[in-house]
C-alpha positions in Angstrom: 72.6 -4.2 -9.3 69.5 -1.9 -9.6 66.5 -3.7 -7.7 62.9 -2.3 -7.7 61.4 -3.6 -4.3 57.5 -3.1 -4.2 55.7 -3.5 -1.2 52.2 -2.6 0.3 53.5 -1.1 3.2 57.3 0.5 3.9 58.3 1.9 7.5 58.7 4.4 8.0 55.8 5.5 5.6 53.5 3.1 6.8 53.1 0.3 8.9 50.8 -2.5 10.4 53.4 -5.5 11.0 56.5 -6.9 10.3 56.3 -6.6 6.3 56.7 -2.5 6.5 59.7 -3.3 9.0 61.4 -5.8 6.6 60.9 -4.2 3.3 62.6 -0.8 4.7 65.4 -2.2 6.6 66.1 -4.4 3.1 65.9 -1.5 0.9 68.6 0.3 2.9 71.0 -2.2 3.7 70.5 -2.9 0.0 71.1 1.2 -0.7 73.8 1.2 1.8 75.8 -1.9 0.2 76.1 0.2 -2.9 73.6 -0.9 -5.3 70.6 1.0 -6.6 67.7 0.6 -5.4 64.2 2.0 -5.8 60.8 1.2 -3.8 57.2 1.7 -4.8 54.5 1.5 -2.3 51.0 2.9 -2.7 50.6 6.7 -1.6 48.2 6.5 2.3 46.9 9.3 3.8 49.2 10.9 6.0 52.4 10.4 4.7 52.8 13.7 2.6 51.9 15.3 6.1 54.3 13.4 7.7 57.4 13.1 4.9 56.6 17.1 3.4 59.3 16.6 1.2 57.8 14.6 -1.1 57.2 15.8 -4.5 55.6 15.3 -7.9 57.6 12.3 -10.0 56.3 13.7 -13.2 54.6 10.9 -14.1 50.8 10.1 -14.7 49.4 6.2 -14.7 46.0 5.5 -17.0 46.0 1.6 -16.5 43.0 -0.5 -17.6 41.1 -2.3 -15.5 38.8 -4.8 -16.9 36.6 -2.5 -19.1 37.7 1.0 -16.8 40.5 2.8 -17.0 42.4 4.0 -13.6 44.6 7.2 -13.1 46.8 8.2 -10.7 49.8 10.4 -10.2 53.3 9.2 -8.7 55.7 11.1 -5.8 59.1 10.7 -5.0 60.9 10.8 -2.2 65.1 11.2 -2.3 66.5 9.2 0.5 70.2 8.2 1.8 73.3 6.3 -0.1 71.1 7.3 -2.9 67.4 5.1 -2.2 64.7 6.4 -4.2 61.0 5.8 -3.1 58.3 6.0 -5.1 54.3 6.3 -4.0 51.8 5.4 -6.5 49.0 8.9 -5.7 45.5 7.1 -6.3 43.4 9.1 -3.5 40.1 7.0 -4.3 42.2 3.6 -3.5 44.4 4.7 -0.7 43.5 8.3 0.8 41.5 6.0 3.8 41.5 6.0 7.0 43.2 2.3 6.9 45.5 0.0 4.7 43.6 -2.6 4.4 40.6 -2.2 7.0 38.7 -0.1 9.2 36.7 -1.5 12.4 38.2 -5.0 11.5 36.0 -5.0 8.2 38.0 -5.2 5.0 38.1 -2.9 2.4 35.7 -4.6 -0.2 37.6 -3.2 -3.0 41.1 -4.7 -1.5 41.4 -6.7 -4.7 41.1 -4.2 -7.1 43.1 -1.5 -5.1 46.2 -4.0 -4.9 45.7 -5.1 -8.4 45.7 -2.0 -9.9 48.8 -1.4 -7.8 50.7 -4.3 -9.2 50.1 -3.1 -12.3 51.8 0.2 -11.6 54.9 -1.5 -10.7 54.8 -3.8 -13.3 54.1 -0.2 -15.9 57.5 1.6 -14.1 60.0 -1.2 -14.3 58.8 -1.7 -18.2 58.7 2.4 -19.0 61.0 4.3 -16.7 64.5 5.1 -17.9 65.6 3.5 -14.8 65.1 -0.3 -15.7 65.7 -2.9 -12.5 67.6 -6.0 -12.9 65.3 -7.2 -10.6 61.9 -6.8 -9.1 61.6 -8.0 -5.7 58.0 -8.4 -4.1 56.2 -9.1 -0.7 52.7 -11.2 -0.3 49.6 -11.3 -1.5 49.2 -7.5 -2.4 52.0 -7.7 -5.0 51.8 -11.8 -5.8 50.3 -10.8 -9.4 53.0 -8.7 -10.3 55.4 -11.8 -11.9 52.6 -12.8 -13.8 51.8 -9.5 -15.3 55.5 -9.5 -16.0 54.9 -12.2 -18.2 51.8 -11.2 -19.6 53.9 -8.0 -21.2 55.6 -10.7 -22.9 52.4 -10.5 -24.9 52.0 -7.3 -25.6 55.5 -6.7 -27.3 58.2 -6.6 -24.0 60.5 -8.8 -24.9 63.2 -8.7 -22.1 61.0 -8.0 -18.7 63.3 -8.3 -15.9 63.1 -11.6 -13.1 60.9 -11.2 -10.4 61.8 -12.6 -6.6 58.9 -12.9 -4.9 58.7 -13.5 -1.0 56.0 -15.0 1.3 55.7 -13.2 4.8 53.1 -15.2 5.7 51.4 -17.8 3.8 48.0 -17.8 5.6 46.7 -14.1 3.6 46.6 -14.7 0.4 44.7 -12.5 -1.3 41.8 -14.6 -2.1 39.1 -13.2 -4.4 35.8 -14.1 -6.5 37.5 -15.4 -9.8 35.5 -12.9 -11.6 37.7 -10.3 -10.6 40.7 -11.8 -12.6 39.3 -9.9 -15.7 40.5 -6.6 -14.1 44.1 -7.8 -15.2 43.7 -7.5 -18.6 45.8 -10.7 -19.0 45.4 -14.2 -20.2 42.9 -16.6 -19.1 45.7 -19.1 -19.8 47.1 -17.8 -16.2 44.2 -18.7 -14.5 44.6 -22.1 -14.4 45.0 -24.3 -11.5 48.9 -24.3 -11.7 48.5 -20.4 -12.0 46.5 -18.1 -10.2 43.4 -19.7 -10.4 42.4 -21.7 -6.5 39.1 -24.0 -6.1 37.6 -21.6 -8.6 39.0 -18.2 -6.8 41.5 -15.4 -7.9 44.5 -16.3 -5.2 47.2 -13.6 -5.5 49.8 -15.2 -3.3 49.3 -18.5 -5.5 49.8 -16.4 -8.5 53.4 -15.1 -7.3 54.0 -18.6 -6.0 53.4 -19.9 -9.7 55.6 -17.0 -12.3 57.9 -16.1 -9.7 61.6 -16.4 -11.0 62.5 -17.1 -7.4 60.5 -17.6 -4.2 61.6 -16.5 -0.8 60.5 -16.7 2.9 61.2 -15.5 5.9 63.7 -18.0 8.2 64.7 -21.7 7.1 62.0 -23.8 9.0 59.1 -21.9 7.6 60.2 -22.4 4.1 60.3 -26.4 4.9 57.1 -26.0 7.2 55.1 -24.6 4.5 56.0 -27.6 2.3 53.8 -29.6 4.4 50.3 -30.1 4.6 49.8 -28.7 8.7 51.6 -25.1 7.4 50.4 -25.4 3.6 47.4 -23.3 4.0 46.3 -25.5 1.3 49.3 -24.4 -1.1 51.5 -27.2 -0.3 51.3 -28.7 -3.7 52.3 -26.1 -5.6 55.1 -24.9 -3.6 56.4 -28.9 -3.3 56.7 -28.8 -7.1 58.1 -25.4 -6.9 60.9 -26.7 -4.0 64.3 -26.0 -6.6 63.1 -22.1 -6.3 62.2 -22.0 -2.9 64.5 -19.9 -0.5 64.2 -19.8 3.7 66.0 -16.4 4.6 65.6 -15.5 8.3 65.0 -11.5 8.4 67.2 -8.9 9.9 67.1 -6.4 12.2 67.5 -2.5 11.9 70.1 -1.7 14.5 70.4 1.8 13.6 66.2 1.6 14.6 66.4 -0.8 17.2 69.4 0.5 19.5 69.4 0.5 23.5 71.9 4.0 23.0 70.9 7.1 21.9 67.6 6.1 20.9 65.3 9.4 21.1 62.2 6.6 21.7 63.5 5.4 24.6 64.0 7.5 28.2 67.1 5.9 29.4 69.8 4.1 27.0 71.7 1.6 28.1 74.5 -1.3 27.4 75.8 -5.1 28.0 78.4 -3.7 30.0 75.9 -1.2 31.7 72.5 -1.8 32.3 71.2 0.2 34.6 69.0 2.3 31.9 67.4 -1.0 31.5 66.5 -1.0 35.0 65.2 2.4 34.8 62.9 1.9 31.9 60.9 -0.7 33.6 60.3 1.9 36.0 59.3 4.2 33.4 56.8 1.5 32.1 55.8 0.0 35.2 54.7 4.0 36.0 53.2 4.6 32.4 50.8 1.9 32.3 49.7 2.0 35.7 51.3 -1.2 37.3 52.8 -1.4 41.0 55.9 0.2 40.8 58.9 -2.1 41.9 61.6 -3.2 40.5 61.9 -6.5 41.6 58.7 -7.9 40.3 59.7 -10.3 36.7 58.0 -8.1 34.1 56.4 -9.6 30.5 55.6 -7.9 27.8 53.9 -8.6 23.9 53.4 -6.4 20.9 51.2 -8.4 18.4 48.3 -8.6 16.2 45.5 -9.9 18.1 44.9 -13.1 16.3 44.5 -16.5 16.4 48.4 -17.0 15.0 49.6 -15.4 17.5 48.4 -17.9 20.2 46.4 -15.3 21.9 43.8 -18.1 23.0 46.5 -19.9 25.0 48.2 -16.4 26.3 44.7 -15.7 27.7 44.6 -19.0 29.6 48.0 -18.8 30.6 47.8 -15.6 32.1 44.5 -16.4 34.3 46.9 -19.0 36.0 50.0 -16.9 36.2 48.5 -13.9 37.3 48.1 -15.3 40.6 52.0 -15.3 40.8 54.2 -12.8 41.2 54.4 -11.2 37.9 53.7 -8.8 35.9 52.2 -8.3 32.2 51.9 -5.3 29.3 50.2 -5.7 26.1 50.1 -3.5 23.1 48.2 -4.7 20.2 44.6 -5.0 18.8 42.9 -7.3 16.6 39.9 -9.2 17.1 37.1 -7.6 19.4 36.5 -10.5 21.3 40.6 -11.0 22.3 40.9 -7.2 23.1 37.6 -7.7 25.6 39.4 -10.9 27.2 42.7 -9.2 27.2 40.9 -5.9 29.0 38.8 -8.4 31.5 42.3 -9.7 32.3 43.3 -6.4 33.4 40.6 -5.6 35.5 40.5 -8.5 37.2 44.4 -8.2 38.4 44.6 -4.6 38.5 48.2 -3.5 39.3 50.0 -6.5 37.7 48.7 -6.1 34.0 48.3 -3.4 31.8 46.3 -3.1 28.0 47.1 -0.7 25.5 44.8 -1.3 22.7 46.0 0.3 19.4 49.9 1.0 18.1 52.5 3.6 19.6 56.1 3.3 18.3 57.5 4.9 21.9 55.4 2.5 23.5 56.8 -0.4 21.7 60.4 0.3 22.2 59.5 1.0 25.5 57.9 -2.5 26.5 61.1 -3.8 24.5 63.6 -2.3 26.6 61.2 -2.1 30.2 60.3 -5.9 30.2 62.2 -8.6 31.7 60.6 -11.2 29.4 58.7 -11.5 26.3 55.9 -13.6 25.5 55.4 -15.2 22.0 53.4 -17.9 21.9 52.7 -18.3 18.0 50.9 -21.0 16.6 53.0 -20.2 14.0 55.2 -17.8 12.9 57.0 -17.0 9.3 60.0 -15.5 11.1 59.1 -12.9 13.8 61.1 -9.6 14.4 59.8 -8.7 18.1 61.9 -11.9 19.3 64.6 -10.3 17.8 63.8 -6.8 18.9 64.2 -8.2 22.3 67.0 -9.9 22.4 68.7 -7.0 21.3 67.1 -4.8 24.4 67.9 -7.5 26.9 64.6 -8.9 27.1 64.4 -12.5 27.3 62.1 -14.3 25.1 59.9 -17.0 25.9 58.7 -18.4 22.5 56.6 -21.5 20.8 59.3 -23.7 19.1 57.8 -22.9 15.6 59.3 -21.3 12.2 61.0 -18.3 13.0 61.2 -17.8 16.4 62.9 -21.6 16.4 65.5 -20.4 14.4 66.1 -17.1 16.3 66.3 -18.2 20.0 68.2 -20.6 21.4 66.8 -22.2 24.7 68.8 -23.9 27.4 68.3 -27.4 26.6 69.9 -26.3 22.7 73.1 -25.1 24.2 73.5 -24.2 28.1 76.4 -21.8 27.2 75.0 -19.4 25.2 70.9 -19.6 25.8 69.3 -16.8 25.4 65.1 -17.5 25.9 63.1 -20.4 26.7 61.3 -22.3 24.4 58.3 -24.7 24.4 56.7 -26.9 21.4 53.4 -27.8 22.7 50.8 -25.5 21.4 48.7 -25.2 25.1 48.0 -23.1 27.9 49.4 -25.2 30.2 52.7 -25.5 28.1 53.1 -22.1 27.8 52.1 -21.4 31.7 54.7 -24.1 32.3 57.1 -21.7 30.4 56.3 -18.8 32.8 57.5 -20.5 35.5 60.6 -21.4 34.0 61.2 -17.5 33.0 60.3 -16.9 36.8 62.8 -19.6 37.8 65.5 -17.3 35.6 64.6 -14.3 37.3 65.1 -15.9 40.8 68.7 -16.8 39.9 70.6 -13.4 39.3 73.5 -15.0 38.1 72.2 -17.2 35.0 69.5 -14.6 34.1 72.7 -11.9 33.7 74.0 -14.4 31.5 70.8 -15.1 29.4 70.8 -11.3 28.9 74.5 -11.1 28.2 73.8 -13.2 25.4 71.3 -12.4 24.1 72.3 -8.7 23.6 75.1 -10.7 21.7 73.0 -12.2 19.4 73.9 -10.7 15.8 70.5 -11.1 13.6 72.2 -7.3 11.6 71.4 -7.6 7.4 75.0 -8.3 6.2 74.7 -12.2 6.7 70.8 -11.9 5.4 71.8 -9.5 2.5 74.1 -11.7 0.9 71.5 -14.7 0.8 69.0 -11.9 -0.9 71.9 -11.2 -3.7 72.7 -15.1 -4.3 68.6 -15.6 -4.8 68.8 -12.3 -7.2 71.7 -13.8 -9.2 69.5 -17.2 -9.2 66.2 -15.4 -10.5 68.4 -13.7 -13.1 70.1 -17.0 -14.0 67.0 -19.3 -14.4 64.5 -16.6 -15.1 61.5 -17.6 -17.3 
């Protein structure tokens, strides 16, 4: 099958959550499975210093937008089992110092720098000589890019190919002044409230959610949460009527990336049969960021996005109680000012026992993964999650809010004593999730079941061969039923 996948961000090009890490570990299990696959993804600063070996694709873009015309260039990049990738070179859009924001302040031109990329897929898989059976796309930033499909219709393409359009997370959606609709060049008849139109608005997510061939998301419960009105986001209408095309797929996991042996990002490896690198990278973190070094104090950990959907607020109050205990805590993250100030305050107030590293560092990541004990996850909600994952693999027992994802990822105690392998909790509170804590420190004080926890959950198989054949069966659906 030859499947275009487009995507605003692609590890290891670039990166700000879980989309880049999806989108690349897809494309190669996709590549390595034996079918031919090309991504597109726009062309940030600092990826021709970092990948040199990208080169000209010989091939220019001049693309209108509204009453302007747009060029750009496009580079390749050859990678292995024969994955192509493609990076649409438009310096005034994406040579920043940001994706999508600097200083926490959007881009006020995100609308028309993702539009005008969506277009550029939608002008390769209609002109190259390379033409995909499918075009498979991820939120907001590529949502219009089934509807331009159609809209070629229009303008003399008979046969565009089906589009498979997935929603990482339903709450950015790519909502914009409805003026801004006429720098698609298409037909008001798609801005219509069963199209792309919203209260008035341009909404790119609504748009894929509308012309898609086939809709996906990322695990099984947040495909039926979003049906709702709680996890809707104010889309549960549409997607209700579009239920038949709707498709829960709970992500995979890179192994080949996210490996306790041989991993160059991490200082010792280790095993489920032998774990004492494990031991020795919590010493190696406990030492890096500061804390008391000792190896029998429980150590948590989080990597996140300092937001309200992560269920920072409650993590903050949690952690005032728990602190007091005899524990220890990491973060690595940034968001919102006012959660990195409460997270720093937290650290000087119990100095020793937590530790703040505001900003991103891959070694750091893997490192908190593989030194921690537990890991905190307190979502209010969450599409499908990856660190949970990540963790499980490392050994690193995950104490997560019963929601979407991370309820289909984890299995708790109380689910099945024999093979538990984190602790769960559905209230969304500070005093639920503090009440979790002391269950994780209850595990720790109990060497025998906490061995066990570990055992399993380095066990726990979330690798892309179960997830890629869901992907292929929703691919042969989108072809089947395609517009």
């Amino acid at each position: 099958m030859k499947i275009l996948l487009a995507s605003s961000e692609v590890h290891p090009f670039s990166k700000t959550g879980g989309l880049a890490d999806m989108v690349g570990a897809l494309a190669k299990a996709l590549a390595a499975s034996g079918h031919d696959v090309h991504l597109v993804s726009p062309l940030y600063r600092g990826i021709v210093s970092k990948f040199p070996t990208i080169s000209s694709a010989n091939w220019e873009f001049n693309l209108p937008m509204a009453d302007r015309w747009v060029q750009a260039g496009l580079r390749s990049l050859d990678l292995s089992h024969g994955l192509k990738a493609f990076f649409v070179d438009c310096p005034s859009f994406y040579d920043r110092a940001g994706i999508y924001h600097e200083h926490n302040v959007s881009y006020p031109d995100n609308a028309s720098r993702y539009i005008f990329f969506s277009k550029c897929v939608v002008h390769l898989s209609r002109y190259m000589d390379w033409r995909p059976d499918v075009v498979h796309v991820h939120d907001w930033q590529t949502g219009l890019v089934p509807m331009l499909n159609l809209q070629q219709r229009y303008e003399g393409w008979s046969n565009p190919p089906p589009t498979c359009f997935t929603i990482h997370n339903l709450a950015y959606q790519g909502l914009f002044h409805g003026s801004l609709f006429n720098q698609l060049n298409a037909s008001r008849e798609f801005f219509m409230p069963d199209g792309a139109e919203f209260h008035g608005f341009l909404n790119c997510l609504k748009a894929g959610i509308a012309f898609a061939d086939a809709i996906t998301t990322v695990s099984p419960r947040y495909a039926r949460e979003i049906c709702t009105e709680e996890f809707g986001c104010g889309l549960d209408g549409v997607l209700r009527r579009r239920r038949e095309r709707l498709f829960g797929i709970l992500n995979g996991v890179d192994y080949q990336d996210w490996t306790t042996q041989k991993n160059p990002l991490l200082p010792h490896g280790y095993s489920v049969n032998r774990m004492a690198g494990k031991a020795a990278n919590k010493l190696e973190l406990q030492k890096k960021m500061g804390l008391k070094i000792d190896p029998g104090i429980p150590l948590f950990g989080t990597i996140s996005r300092l937001a309200e959907q992560k269920g920072v607020d409650i993590q903050l109050g949690a952690l005032s109680e728990m602190l007091s205990a005899r524990m220890q805590f990491v973060l690595l993250g940034s968001g919102s000012p006012d959660y990195e100030k409460g997270y720093l305050d937290l650290a000087r107030r119990f100095p020793g026992q937590m530790a703040v590293y505001i900003g991103y560092s891959e070694p750091l990541a893997h490192l908190i993964e593989a030194g921690c004990d537990f890991y905190l996850m307190p979502s209010q909600f969450e599409p499908c999650g990856l660190n949970q994952m990540y963790s499980l693999r490392y050994g690193t027992i995950p104490v997560v809010r019963a929601t979407g994802g991370l309820d289909d990822s984890v299995v708790d105690f109380q689910q099945d004593p024999k093979s538990a392998d984190g602790i769960k909790f559905h209230e969304y509170s500070a005093q639920a999730l503090a009440k979790a804590i002391r269950k994780a420190l209850a595990l720790y004080e109990n060497p025998t079941l906490f061995k066990r926890f570990r055992r399993s959950a380095m066990r726990a198989d979330f690798s892309w061969d179960k997830t890629l054949e869901q992907y292929l069966r929703v691919y042969e659906i989108a072809m089947s039923a395609h517009f």
